[in-house]
DRENTORSE-510841 format. One record per residue (C-alpha): x, y, z; residue in one letter. Coordinates in steps of 0.25 Angstrom, whole numbers, plus 5000, padded with zeros to 4 digits. Example, Ala and Ser with C-alpha at 12.3 -4.5 7.8 and 13.67 -1.06 7.14 Angstrom:
<nodes>
504949825031A/505549965029S/
</nodes>
This chain:
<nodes>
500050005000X/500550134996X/500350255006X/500350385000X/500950485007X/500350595017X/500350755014X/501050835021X/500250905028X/500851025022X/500151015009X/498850965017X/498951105025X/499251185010X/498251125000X/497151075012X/497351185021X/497851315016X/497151315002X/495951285007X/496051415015X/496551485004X/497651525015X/499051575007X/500351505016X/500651645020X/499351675028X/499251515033X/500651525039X/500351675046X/499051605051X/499751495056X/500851575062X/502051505054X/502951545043X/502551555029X/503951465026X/503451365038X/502051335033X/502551345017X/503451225022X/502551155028X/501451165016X/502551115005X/502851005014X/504151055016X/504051055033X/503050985040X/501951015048X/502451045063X/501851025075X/501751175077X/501051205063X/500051075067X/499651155078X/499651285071X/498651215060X/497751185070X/497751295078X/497251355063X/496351265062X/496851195051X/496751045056X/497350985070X/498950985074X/498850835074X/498250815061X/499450915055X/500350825062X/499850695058X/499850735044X/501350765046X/501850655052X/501050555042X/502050625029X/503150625038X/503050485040X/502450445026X/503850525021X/504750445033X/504050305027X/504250355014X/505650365015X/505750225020X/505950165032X/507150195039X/508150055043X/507550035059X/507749925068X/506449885076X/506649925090X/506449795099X/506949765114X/508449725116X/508649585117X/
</nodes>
């Protein structure tokens, strides 16, 4: 089975979010109270979602923190699988 890969939720908040709103990044990152650079990074998939703009989304009431945060950590862990697995050696009680 193939899984496709999640957004990032970058592009969520830019195509779901901000043109829905007809809100330029500009005004979206004064609103939010962040650089114009930060949020641009974030919405090209450039820098992930933090935990400090997770809340700052919900305080906005653009979805909840969690929500932000899940979607991150499922594309960073579909890009981590993606990769490949790393050479690991199971972790099991010393003889």
């Amino acid at each position: 089975m193939v899984m496709k890969t999640p957004v990032h939720p970058g592009t969520v908040l830019r195509e779901d979010v901000l043109a829905e709103l007809g809100l330029s990044v500009g005004e979206t990152a004064e609103r939010l109270g962040v650089s114009r650079v930060t949020l641009s990074r974030v919405l090209h998939a450039h820098a992930r979602v933090s935990p400090n703009l997770a809340v700052r989304l919900e305080e906005a009431g653009v979805g909840t923190a969690r929500a932000w945060l899940a979607m991150q950590t499922a594309y960073d862990l579909a890009r981590e699988r993606a990769a490949g697995v790393p050479k690991v050696t199971k972790l099991e009680p010393v003889a």
